[in-house]
N, CA, C and O atoms as a GROMACS GRO file, in nm:
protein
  364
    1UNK      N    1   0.085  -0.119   0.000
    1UNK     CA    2   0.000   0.000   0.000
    1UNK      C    3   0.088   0.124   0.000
    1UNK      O    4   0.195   0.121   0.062
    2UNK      N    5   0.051   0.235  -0.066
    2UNK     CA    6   0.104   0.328  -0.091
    2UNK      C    7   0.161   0.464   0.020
    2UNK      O    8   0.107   0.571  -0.008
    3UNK      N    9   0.208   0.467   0.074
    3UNK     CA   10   0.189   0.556   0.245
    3UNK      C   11   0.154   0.731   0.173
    3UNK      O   12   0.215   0.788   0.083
    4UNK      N   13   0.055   0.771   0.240
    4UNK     CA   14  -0.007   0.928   0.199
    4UNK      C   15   0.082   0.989   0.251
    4UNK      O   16   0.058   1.106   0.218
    5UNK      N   17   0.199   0.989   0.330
    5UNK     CA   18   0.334   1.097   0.347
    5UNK      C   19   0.394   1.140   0.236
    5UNK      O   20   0.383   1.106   0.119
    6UNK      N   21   0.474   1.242   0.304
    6UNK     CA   22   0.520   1.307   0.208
    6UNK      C   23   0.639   1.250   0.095
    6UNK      O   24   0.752   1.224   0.136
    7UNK      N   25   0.603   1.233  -0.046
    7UNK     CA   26   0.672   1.190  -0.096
    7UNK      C   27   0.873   1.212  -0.146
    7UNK      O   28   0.920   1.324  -0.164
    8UNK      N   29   0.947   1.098  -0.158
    8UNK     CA   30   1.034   1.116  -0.171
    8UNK      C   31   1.096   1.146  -0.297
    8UNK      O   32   1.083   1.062  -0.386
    9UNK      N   33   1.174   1.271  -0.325
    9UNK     CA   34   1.215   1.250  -0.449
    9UNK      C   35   1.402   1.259  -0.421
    9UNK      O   36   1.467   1.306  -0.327
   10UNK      N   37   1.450   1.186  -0.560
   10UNK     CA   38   1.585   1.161  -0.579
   10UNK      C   39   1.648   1.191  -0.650
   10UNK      O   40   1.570   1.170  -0.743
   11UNK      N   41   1.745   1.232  -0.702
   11UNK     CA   42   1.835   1.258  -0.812
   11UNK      C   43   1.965   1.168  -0.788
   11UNK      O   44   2.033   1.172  -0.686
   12UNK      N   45   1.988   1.092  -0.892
   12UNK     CA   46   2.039   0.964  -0.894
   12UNK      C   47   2.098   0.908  -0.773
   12UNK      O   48   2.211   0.878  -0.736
   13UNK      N   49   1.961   0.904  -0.716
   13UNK     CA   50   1.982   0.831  -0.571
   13UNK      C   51   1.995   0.917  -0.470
   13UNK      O   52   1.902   0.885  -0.397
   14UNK      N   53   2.050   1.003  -0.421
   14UNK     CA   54   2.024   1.136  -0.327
   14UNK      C   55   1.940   1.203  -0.332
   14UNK      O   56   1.894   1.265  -0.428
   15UNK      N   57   1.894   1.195  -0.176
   15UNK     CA   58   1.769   1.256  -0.165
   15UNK      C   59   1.762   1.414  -0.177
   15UNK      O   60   1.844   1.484  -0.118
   16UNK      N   61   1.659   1.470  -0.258
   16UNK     CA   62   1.644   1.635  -0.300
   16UNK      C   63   1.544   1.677  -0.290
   16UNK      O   64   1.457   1.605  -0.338
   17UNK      N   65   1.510   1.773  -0.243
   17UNK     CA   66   1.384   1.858  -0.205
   17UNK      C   67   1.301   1.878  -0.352
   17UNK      O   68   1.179   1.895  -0.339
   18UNK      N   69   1.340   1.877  -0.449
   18UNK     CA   70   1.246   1.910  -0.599
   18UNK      C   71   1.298   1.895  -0.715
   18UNK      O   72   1.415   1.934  -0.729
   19UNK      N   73   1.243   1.850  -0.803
   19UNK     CA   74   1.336   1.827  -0.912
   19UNK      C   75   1.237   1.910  -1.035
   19UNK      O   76   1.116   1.890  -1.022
   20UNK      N   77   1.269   1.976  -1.122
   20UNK     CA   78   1.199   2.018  -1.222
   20UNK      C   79   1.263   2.012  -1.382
   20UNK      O   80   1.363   2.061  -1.435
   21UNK      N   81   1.179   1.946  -1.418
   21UNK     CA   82   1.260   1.954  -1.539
   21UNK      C   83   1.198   1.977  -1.696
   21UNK      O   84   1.125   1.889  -1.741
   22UNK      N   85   1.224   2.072  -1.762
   22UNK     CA   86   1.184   2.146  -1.874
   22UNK      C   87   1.247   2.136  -2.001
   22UNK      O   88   1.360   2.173  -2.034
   23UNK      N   89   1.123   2.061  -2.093
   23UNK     CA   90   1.182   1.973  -2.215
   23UNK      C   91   1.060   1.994  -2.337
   23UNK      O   92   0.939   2.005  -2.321
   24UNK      N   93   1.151   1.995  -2.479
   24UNK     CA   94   1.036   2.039  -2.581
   24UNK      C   95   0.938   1.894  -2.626
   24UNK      O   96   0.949   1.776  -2.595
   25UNK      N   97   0.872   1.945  -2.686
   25UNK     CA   98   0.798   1.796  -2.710
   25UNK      C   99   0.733   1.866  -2.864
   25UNK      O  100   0.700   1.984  -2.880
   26UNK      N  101   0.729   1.756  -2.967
   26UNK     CA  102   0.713   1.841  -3.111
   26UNK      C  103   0.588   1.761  -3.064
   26UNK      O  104   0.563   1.674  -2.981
   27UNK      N  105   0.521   1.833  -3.156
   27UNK     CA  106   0.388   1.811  -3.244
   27UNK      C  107   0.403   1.707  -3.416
   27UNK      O  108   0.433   1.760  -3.523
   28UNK      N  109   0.382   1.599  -3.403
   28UNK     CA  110   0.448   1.530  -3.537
   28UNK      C  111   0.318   1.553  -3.596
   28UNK      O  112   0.343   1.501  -3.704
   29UNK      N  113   0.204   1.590  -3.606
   29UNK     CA  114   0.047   1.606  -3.626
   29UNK      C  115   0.060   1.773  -3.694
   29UNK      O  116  -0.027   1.816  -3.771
   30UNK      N  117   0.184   1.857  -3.652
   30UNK     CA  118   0.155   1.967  -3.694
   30UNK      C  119   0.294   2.018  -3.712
   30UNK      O  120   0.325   2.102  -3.627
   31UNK      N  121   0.369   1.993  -3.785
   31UNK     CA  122   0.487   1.991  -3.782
   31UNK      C  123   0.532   2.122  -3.773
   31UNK      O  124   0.447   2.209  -3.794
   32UNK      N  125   0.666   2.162  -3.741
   32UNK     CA  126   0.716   2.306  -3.695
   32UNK      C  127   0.681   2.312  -3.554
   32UNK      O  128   0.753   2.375  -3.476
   33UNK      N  129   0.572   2.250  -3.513
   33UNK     CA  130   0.501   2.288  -3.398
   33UNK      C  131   0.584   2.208  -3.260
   33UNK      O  132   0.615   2.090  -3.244
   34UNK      N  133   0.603   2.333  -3.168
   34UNK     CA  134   0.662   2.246  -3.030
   34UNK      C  135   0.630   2.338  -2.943
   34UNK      O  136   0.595   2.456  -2.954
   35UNK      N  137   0.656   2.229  -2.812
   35UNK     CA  138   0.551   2.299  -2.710
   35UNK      C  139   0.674   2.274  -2.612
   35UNK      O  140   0.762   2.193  -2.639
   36UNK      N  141   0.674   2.364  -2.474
   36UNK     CA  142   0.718   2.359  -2.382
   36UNK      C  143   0.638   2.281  -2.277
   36UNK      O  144   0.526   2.323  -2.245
   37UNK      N  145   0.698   2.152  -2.212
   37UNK     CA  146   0.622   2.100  -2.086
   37UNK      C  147   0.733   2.114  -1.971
   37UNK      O  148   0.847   2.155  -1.994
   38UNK      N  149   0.684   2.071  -1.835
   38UNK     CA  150   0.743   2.101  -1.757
   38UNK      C  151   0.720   1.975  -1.655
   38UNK      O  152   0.603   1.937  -1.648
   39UNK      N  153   0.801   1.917  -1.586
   39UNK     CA  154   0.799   1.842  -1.507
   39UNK      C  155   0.850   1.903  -1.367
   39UNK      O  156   0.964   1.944  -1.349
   40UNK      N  157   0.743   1.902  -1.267
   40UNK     CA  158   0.778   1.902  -1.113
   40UNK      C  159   0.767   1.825  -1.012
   40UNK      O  160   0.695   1.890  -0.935
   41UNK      N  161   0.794   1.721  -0.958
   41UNK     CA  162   0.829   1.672  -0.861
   41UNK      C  163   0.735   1.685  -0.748
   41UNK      O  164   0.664   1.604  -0.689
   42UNK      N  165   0.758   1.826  -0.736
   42UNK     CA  166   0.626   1.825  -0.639
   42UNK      C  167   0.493   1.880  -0.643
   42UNK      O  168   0.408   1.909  -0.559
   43UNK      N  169   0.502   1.883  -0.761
   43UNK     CA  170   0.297   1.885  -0.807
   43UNK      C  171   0.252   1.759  -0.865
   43UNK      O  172   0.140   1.745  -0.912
   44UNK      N  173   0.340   1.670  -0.863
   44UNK     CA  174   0.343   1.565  -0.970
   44UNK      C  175   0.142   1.474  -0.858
   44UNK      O  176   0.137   1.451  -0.738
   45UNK      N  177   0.056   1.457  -0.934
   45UNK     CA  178  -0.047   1.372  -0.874
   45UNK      C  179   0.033   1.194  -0.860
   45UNK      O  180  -0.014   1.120  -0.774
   46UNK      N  181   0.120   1.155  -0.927
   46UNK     CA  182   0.107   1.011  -0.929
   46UNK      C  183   0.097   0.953  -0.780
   46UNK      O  184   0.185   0.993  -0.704
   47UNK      N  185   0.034   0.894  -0.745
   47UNK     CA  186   0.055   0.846  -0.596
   47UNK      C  187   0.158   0.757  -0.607
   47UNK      O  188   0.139   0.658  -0.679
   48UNK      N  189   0.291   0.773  -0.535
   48UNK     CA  190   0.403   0.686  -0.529
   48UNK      C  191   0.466   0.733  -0.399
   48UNK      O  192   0.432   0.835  -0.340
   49UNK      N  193   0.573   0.637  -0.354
   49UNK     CA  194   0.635   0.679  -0.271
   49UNK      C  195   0.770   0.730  -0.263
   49UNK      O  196   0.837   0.748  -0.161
   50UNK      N  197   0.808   0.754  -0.415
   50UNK     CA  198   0.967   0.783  -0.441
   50UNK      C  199   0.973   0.798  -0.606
   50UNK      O  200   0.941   0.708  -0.683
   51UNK      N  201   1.019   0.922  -0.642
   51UNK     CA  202   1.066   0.977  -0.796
   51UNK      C  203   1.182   0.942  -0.785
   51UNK      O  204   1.231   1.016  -0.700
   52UNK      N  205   1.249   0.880  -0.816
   52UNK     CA  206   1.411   0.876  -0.880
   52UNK      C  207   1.444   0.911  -0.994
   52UNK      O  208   1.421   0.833  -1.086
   53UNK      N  209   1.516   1.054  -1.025
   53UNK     CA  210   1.517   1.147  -1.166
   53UNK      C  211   1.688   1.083  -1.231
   53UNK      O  212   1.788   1.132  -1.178
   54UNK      N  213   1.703   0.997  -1.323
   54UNK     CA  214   1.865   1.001  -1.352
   54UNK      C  215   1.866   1.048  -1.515
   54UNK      O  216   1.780   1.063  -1.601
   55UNK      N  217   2.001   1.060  -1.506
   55UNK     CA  218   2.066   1.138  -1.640
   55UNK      C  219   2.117   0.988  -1.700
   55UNK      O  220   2.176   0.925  -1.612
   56UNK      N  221   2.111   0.931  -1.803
   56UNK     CA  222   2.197   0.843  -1.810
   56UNK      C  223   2.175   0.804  -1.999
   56UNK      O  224   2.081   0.757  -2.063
   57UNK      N  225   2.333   0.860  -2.042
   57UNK     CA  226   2.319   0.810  -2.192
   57UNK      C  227   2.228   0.900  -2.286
   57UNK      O  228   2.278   1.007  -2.317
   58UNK      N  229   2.123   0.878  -2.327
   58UNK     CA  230   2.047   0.963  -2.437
   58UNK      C  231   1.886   0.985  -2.382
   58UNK      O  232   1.778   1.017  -2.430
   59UNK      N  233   1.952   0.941  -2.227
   59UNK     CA  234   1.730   0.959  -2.186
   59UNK      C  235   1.757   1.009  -2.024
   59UNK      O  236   1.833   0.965  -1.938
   60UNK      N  237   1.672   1.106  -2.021
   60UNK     CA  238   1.657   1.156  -1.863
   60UNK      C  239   1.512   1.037  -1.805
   60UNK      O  240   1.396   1.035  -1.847
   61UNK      N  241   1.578   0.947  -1.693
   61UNK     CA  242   1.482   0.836  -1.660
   61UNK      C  243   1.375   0.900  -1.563
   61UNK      O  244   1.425   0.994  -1.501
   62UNK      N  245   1.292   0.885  -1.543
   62UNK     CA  246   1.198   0.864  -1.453
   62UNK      C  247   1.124   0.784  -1.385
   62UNK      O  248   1.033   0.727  -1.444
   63UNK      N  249   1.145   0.760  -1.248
   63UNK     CA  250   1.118   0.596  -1.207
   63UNK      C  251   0.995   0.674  -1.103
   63UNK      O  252   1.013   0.775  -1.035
   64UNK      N  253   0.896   0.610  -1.113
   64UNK     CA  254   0.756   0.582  -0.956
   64UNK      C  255   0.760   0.464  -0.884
   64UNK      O  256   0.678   0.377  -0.913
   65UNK      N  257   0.850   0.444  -0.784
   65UNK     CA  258   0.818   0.355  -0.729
   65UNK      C  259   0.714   0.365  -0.624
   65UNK      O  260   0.686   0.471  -0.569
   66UNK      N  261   0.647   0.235  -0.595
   66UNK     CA  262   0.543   0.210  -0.536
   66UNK      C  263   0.586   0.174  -0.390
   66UNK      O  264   0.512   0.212  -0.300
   67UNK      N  265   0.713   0.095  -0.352
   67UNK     CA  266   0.768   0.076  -0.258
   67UNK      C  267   0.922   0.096  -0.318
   67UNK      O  268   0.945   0.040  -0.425
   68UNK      N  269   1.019   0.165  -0.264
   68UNK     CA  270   1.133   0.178  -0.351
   68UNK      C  271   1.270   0.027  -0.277
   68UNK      O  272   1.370  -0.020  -0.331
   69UNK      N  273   1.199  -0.004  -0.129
   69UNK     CA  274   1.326  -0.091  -0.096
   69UNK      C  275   1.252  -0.225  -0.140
   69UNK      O  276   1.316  -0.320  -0.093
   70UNK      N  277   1.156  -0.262  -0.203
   70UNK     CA  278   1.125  -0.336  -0.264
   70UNK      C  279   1.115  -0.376  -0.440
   70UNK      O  280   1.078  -0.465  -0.518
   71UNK      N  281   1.164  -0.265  -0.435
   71UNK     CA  282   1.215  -0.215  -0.605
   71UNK      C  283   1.099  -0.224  -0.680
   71UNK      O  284   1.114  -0.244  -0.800
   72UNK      N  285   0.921  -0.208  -0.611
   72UNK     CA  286   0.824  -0.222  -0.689
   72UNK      C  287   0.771  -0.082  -0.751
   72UNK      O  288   0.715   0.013  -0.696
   73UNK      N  289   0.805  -0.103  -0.874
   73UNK     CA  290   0.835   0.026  -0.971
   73UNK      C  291   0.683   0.020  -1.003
   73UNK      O  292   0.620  -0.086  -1.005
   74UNK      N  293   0.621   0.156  -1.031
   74UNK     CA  294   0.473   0.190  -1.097
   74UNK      C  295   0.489   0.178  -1.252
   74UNK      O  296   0.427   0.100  -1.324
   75UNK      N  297   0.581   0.264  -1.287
   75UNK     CA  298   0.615   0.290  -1.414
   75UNK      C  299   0.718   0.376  -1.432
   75UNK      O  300   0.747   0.464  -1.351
   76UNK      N  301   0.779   0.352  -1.543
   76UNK     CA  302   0.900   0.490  -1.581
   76UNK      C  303   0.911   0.612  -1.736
   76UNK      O  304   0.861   0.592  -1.847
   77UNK      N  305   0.944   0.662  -1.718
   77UNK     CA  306   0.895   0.757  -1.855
   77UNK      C  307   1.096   0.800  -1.848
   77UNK      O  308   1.181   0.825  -1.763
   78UNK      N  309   1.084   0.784  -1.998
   78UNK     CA  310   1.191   0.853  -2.082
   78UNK      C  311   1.225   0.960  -2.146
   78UNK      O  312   1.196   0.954  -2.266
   79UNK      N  313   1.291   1.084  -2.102
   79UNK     CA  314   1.263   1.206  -2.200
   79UNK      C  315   1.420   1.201  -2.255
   79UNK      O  316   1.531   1.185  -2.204
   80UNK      N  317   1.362   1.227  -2.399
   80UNK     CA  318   1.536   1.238  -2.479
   80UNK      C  319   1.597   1.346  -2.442
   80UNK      O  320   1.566   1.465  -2.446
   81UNK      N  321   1.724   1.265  -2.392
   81UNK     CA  322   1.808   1.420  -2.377
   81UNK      C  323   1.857   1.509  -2.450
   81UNK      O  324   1.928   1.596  -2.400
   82UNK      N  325   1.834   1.508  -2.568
   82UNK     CA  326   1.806   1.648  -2.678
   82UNK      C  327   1.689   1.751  -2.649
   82UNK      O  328   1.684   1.872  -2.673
   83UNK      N  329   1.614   1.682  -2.601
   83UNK     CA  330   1.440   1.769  -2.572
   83UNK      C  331   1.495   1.825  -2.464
   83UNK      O  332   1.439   1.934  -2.451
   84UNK      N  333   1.565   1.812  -2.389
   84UNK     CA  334   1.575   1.840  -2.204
   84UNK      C  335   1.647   2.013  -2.236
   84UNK      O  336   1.761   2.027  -2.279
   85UNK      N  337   1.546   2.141  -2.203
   85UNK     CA  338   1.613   2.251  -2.162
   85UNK      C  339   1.677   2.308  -2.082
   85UNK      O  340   1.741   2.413  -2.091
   86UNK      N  341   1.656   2.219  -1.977
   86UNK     CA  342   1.677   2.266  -1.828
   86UNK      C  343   1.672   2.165  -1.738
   86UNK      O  344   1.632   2.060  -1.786
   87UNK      N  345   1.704   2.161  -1.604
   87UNK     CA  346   1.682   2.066  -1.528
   87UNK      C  347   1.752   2.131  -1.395
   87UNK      O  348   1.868   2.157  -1.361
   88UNK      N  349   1.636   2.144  -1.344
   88UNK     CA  350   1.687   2.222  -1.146
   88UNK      C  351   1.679   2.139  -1.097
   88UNK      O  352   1.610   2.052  -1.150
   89UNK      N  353   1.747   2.108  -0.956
   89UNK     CA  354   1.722   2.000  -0.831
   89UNK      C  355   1.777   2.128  -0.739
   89UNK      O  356   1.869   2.208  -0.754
   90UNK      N  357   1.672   2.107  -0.632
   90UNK     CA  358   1.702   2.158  -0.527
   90UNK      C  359   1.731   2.076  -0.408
   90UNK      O  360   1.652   1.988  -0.374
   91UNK      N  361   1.842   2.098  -0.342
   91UNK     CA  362   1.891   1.999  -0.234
   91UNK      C  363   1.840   2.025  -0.137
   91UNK      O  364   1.863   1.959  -0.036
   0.00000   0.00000   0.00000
């Protein structure tokens, strides 16, 4: 079960107060067309108990775990690190 505390977030493995991260995303439906999205950490709705944000190779990872010392992952999302404009962590 998921604990309603306050959730943990990480940057490759150390714990950080917020992670935000700001990346283009095209429109292949309307080409030329791109949009700015934004990822925060702590507005994020997913109910989980731990974001783990890593840099690694050609994709900024994103992990939800559901229990993290049980390694039961929700799901993970990939943003190419060409799209990635920015990326804050606050410690």
């Amino acid at each position: 079960m998921i604990n309603n505390n306050k959730k943990a977030f990480k940057f490759h493995g150390s714990e950080v107060e917020n992670i935000i991260i700001r990346y283009v995303v095209r429109q292949y439906d309307k080409p030329g067309i791109v949009e700015i999205e934004e990822f925060d950490a702590l507005k994020n709705p997913e109910p989980c108990e731990t974001i783990n944000v890593q840099v690694v190779a050609d994709f900024v990872t994103l992990t939800f775990y559901r229990k993290e010392s049980e390694n039961s992952i929700i799901r993970r999302e990939l943003i190419p690190s060409h799209a990635i404009e920015r990326i804050w962590v606050k410690g």
